[in-house]
Chimera marker file (.cmm) of the C-alpha trace (Angstrom):
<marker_set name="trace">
<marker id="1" x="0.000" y="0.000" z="0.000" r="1" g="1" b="0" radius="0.5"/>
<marker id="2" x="1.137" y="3.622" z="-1.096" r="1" g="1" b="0" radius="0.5"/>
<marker id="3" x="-0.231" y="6.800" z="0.277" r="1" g="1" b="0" radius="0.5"/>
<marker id="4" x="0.694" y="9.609" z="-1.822" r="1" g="1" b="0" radius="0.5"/>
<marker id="5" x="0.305" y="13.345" z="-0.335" r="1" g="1" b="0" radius="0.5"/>
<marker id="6" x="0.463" y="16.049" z="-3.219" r="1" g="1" b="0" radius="0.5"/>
<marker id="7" x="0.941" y="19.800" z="-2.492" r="1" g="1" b="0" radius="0.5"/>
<marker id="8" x="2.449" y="23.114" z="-4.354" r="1" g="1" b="0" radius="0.5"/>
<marker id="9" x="-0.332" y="24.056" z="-6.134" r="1" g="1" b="0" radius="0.5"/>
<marker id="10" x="-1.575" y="27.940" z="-6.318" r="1" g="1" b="0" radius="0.5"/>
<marker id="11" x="-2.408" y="30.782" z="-8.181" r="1" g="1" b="0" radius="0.5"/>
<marker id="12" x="0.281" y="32.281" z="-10.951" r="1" g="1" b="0" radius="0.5"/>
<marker id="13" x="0.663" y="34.714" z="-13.465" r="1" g="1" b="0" radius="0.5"/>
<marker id="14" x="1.198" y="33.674" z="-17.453" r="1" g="1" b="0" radius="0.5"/>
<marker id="15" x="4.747" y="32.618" z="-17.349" r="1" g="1" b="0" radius="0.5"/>
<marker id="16" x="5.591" y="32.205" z="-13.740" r="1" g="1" b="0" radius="0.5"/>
<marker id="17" x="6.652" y="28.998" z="-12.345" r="1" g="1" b="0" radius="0.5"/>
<marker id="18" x="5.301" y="26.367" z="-9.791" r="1" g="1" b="0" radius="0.5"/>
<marker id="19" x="6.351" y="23.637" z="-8.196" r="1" g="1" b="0" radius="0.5"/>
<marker id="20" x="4.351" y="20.474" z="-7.052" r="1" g="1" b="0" radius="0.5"/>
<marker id="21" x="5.905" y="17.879" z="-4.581" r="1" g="1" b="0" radius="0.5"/>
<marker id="22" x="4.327" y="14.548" z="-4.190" r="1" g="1" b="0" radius="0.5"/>
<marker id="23" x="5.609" y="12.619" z="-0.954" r="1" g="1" b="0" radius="0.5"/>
<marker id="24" x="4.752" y="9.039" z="-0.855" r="1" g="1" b="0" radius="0.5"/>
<marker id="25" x="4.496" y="6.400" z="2.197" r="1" g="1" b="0" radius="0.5"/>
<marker id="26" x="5.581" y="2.713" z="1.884" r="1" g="1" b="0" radius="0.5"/>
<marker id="27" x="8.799" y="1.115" z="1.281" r="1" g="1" b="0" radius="0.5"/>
<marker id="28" x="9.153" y="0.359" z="-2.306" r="1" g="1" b="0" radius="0.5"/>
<marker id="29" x="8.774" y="3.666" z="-3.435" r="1" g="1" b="0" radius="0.5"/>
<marker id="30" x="11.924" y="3.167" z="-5.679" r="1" g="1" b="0" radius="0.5"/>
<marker id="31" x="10.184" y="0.435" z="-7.476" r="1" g="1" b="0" radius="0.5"/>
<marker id="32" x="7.388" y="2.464" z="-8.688" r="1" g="1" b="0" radius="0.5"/>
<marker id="33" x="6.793" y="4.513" z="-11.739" r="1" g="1" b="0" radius="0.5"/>
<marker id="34" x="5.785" y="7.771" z="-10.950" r="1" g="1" b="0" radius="0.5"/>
<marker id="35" x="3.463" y="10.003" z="-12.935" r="1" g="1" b="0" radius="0.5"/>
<marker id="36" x="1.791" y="13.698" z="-12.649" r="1" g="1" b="0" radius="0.5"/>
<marker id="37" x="-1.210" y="13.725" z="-14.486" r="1" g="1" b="0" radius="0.5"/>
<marker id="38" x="-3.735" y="16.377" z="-14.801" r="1" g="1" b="0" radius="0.5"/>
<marker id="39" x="-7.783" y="17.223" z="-15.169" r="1" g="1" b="0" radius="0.5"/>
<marker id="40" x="-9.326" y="20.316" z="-16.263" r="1" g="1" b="0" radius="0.5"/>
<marker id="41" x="-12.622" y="21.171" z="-16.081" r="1" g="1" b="0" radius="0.5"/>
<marker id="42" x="-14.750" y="19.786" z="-18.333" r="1" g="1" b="0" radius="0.5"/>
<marker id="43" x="-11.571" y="17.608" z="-19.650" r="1" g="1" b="0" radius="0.5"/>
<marker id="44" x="-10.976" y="13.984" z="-18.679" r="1" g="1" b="0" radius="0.5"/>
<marker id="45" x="-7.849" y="13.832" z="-17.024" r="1" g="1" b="0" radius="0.5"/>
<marker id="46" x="-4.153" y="13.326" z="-18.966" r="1" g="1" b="0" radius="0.5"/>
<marker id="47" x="-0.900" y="12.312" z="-18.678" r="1" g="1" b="0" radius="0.5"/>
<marker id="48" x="1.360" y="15.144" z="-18.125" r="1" g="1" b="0" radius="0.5"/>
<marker id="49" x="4.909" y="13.246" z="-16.936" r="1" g="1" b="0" radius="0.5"/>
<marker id="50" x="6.171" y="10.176" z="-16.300" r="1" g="1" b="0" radius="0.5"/>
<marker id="51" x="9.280" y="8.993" z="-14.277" r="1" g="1" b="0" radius="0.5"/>
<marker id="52" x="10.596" y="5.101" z="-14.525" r="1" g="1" b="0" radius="0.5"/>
<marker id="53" x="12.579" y="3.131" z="-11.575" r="1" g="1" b="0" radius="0.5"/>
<marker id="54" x="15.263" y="3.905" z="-13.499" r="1" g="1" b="0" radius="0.5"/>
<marker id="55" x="15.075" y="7.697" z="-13.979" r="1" g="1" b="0" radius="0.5"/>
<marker id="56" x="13.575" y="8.095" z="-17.727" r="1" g="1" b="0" radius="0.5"/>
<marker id="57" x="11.162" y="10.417" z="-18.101" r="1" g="1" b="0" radius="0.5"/>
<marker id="58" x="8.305" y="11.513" z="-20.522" r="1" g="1" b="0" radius="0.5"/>
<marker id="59" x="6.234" y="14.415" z="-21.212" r="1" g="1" b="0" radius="0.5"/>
<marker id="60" x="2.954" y="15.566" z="-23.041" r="1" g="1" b="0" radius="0.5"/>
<marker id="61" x="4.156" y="17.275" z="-25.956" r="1" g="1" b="0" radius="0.5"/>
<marker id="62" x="2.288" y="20.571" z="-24.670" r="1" g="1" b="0" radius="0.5"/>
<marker id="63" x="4.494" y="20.851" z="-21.962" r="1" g="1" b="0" radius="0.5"/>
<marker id="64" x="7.838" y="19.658" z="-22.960" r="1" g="1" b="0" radius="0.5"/>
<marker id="65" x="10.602" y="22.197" z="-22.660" r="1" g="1" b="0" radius="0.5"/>
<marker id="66" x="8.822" y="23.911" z="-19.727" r="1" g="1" b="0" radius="0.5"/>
<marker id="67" x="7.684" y="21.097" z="-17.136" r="1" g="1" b="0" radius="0.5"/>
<marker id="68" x="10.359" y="18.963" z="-15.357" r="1" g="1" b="0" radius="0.5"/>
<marker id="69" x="9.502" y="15.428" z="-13.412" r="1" g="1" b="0" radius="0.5"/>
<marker id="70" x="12.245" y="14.608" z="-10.864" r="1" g="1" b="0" radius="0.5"/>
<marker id="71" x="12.037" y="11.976" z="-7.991" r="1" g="1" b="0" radius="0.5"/>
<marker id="72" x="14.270" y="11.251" z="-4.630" r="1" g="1" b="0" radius="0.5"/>
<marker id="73" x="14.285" y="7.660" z="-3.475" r="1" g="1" b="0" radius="0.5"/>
<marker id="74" x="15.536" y="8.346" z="-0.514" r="1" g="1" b="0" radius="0.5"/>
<marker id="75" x="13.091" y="11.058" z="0.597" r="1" g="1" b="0" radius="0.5"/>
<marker id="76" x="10.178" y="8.980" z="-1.073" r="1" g="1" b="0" radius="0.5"/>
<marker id="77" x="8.937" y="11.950" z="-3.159" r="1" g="1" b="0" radius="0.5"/>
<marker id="78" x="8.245" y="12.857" z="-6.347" r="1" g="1" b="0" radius="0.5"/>
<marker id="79" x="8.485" y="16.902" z="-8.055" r="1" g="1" b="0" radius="0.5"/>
<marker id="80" x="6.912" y="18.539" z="-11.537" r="1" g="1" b="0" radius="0.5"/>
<marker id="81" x="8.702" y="21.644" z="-11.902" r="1" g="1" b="0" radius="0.5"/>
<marker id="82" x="6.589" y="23.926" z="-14.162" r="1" g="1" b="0" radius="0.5"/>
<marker id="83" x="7.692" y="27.294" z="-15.680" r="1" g="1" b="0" radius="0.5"/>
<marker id="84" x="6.588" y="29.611" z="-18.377" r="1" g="1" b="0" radius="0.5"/>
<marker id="85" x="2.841" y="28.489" z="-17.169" r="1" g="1" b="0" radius="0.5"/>
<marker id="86" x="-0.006" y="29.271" z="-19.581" r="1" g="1" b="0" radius="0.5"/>
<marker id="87" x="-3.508" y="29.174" z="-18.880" r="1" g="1" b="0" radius="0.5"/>
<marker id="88" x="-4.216" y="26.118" z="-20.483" r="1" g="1" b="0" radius="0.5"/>
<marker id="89" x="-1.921" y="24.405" z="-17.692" r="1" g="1" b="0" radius="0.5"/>
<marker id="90" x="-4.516" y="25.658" z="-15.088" r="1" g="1" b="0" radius="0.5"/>
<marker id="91" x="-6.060" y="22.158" z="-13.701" r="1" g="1" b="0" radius="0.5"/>
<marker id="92" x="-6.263" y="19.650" z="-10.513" r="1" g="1" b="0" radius="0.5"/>
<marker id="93" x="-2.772" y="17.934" z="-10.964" r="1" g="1" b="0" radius="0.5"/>
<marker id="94" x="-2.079" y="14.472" z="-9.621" r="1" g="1" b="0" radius="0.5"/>
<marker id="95" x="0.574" y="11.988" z="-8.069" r="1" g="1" b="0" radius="0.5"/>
<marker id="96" x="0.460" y="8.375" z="-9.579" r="1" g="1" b="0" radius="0.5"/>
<marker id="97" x="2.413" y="5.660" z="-8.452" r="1" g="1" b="0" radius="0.5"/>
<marker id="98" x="2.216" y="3.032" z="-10.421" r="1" g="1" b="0" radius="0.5"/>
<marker id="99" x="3.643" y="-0.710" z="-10.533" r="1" g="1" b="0" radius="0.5"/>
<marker id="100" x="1.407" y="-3.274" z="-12.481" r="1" g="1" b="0" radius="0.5"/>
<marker id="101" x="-1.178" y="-4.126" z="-11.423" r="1" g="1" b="0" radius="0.5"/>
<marker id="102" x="-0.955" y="-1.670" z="-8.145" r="1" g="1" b="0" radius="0.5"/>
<marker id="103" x="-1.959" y="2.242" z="-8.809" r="1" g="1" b="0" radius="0.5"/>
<marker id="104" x="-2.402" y="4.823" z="-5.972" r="1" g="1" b="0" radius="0.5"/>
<marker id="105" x="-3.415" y="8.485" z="-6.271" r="1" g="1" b="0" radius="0.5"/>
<marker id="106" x="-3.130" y="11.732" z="-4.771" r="1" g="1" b="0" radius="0.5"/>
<marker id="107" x="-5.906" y="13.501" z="-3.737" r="1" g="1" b="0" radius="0.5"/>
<marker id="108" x="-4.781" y="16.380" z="-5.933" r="1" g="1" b="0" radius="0.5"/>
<marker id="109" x="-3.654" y="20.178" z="-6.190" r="1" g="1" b="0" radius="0.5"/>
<marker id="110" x="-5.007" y="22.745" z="-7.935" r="1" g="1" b="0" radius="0.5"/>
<marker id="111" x="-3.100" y="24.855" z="-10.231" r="1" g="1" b="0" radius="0.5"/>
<marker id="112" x="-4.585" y="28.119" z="-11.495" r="1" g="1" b="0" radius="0.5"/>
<marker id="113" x="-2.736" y="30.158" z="-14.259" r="1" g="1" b="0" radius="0.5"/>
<marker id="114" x="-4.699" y="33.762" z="-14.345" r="1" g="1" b="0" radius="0.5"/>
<marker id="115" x="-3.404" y="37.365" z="-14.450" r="1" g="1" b="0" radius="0.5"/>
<link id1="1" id2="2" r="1" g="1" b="0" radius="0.2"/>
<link id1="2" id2="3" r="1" g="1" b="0" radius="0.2"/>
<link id1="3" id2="4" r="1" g="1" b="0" radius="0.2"/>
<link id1="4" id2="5" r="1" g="1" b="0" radius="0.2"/>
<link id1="5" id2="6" r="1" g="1" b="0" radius="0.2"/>
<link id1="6" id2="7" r="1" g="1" b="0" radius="0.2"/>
<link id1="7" id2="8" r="1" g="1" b="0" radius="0.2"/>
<link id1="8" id2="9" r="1" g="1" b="0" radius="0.2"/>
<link id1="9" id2="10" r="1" g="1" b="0" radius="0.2"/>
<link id1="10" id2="11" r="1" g="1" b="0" radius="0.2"/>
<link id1="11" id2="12" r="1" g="1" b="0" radius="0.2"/>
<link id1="12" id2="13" r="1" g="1" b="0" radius="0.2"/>
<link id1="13" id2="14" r="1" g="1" b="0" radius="0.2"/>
<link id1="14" id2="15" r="1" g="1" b="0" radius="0.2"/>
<link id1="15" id2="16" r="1" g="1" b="0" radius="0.2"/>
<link id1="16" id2="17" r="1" g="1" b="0" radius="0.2"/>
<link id1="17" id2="18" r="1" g="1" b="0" radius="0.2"/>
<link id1="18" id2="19" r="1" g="1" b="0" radius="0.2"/>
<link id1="19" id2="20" r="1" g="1" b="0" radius="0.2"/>
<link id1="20" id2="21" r="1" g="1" b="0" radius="0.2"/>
<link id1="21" id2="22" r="1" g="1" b="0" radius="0.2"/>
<link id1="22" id2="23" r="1" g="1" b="0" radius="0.2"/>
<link id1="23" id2="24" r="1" g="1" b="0" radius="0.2"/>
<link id1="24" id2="25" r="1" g="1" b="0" radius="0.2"/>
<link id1="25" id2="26" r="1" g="1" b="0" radius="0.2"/>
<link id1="26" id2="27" r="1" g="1" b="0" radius="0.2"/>
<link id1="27" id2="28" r="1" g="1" b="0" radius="0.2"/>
<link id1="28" id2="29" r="1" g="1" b="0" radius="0.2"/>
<link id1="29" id2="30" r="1" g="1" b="0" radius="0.2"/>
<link id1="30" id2="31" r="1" g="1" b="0" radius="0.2"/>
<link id1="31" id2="32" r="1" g="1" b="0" radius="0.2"/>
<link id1="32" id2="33" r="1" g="1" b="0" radius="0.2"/>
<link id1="33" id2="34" r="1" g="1" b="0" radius="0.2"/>
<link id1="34" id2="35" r="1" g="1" b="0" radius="0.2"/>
<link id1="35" id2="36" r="1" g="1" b="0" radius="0.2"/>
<link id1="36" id2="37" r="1" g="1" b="0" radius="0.2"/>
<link id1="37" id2="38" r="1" g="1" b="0" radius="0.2"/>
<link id1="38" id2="39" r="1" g="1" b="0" radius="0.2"/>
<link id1="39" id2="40" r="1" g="1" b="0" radius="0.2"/>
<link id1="40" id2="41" r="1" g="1" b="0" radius="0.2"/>
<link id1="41" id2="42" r="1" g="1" b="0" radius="0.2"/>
<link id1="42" id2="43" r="1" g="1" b="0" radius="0.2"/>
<link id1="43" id2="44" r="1" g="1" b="0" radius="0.2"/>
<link id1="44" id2="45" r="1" g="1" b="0" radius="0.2"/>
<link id1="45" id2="46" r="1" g="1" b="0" radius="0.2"/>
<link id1="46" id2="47" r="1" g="1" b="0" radius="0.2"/>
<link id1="47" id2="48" r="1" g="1" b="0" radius="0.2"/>
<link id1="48" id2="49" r="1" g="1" b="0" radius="0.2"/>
<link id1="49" id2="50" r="1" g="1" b="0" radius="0.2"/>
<link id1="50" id2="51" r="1" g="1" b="0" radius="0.2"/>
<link id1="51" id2="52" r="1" g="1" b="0" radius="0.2"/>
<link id1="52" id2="53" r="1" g="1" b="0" radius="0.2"/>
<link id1="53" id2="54" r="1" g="1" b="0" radius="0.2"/>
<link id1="54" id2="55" r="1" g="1" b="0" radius="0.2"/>
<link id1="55" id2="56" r="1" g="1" b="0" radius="0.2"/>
<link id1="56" id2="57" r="1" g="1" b="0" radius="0.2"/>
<link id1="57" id2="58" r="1" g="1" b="0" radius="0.2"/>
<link id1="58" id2="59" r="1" g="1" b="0" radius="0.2"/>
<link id1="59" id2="60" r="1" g="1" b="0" radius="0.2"/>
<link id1="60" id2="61" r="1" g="1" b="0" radius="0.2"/>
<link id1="61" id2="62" r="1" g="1" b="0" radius="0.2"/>
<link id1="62" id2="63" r="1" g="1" b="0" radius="0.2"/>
<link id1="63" id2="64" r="1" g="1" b="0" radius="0.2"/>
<link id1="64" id2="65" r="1" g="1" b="0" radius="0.2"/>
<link id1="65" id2="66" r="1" g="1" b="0" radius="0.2"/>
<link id1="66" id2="67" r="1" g="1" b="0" radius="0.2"/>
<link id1="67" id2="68" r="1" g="1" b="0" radius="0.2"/>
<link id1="68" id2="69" r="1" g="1" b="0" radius="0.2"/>
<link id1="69" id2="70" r="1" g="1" b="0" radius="0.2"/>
<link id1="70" id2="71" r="1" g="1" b="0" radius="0.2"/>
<link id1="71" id2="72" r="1" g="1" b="0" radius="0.2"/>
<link id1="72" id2="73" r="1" g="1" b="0" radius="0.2"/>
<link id1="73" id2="74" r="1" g="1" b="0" radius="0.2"/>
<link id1="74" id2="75" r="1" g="1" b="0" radius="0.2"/>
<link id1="75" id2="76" r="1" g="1" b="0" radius="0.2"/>
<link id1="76" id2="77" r="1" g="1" b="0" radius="0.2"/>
<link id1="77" id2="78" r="1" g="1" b="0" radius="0.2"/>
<link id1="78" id2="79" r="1" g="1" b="0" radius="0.2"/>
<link id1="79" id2="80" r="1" g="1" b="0" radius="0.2"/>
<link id1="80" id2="81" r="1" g="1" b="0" radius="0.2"/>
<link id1="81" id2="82" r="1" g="1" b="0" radius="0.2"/>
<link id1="82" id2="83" r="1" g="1" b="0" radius="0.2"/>
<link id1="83" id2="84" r="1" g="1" b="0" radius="0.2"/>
<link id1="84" id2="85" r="1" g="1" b="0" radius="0.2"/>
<link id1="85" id2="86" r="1" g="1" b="0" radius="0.2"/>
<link id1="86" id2="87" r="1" g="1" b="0" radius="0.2"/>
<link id1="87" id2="88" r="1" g="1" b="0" radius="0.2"/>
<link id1="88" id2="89" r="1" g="1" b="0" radius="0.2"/>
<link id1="89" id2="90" r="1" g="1" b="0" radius="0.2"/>
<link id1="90" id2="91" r="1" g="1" b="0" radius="0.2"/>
<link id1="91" id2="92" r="1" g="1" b="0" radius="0.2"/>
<link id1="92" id2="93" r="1" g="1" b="0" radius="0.2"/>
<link id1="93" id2="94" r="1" g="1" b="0" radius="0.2"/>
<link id1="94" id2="95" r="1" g="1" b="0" radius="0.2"/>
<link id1="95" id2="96" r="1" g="1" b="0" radius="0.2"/>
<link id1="96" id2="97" r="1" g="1" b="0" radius="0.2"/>
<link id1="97" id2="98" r="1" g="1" b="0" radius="0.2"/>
<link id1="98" id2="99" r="1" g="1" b="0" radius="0.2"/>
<link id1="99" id2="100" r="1" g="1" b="0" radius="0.2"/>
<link id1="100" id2="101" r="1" g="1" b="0" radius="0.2"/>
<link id1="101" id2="102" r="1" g="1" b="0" radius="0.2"/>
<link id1="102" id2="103" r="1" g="1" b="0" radius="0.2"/>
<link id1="103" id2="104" r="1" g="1" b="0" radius="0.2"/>
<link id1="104" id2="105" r="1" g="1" b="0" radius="0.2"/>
<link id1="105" id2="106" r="1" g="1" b="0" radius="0.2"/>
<link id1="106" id2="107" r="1" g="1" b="0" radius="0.2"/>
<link id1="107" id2="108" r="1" g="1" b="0" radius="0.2"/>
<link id1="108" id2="109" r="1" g="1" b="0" radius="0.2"/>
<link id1="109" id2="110" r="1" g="1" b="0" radius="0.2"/>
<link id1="110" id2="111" r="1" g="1" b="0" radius="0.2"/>
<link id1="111" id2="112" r="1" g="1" b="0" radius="0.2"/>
<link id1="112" id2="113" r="1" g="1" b="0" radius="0.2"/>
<link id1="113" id2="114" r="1" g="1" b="0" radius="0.2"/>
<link id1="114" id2="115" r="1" g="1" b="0" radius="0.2"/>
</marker_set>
């Protein structure tokens, strides 16, 4: 069992920056894949980054060059770092740990991107 706790989220100008952290309970942490995925309103919800075991990462094209996913093992946690922000970033972003067939969520953080 993995408890994931996700916080950072807030209000920010076009092009300012945010960072989300995602700490996570349990002691295989360093086994799972890690994701941040994100639901606007209206929208179903979509992969926004993914980090393996092993440190590779992917990103939805919209964001790539301005989002970054990192993890640390050893403090169990997971972070998106998100610059230039646009309003179409503006959503309820979520921690995913996932190792087949296990997948836990966070209970989310909202992200608003409004001047």
């Amino acid at each position: 069992q993995v408890q994931l706790v996700d916080s950072g989220g807030g209000l920010v100008q076009p092009g300012g920056s945010l960072r989300l952290s995602c700490a996570a309970s349990g002691s295989t942490f360093s086994l799972y894949a890690m994701n941040w995925y994100r639901q606007a309103s209206g929208k179903q919800r979509e992969l926004v980054a993914t980090i393996t075991s092993g440190g590779s990462t992917n990103y939805l094209d919209s964001v790539k060059g301005r989002f970054t996913i990192s993890r640390d093992n050893a403090k169990k946690s997971v972070y998106l770092q998100m610059n230039s922000l646009k309003p179409e970033d503006t959503a309820v972003y979520y921690c995913n740990a996932k190792l087949t067939p296990m997948s836990y969520w966070g209970k989310g953080t909202l992200v608003t991107v409004s001047s």
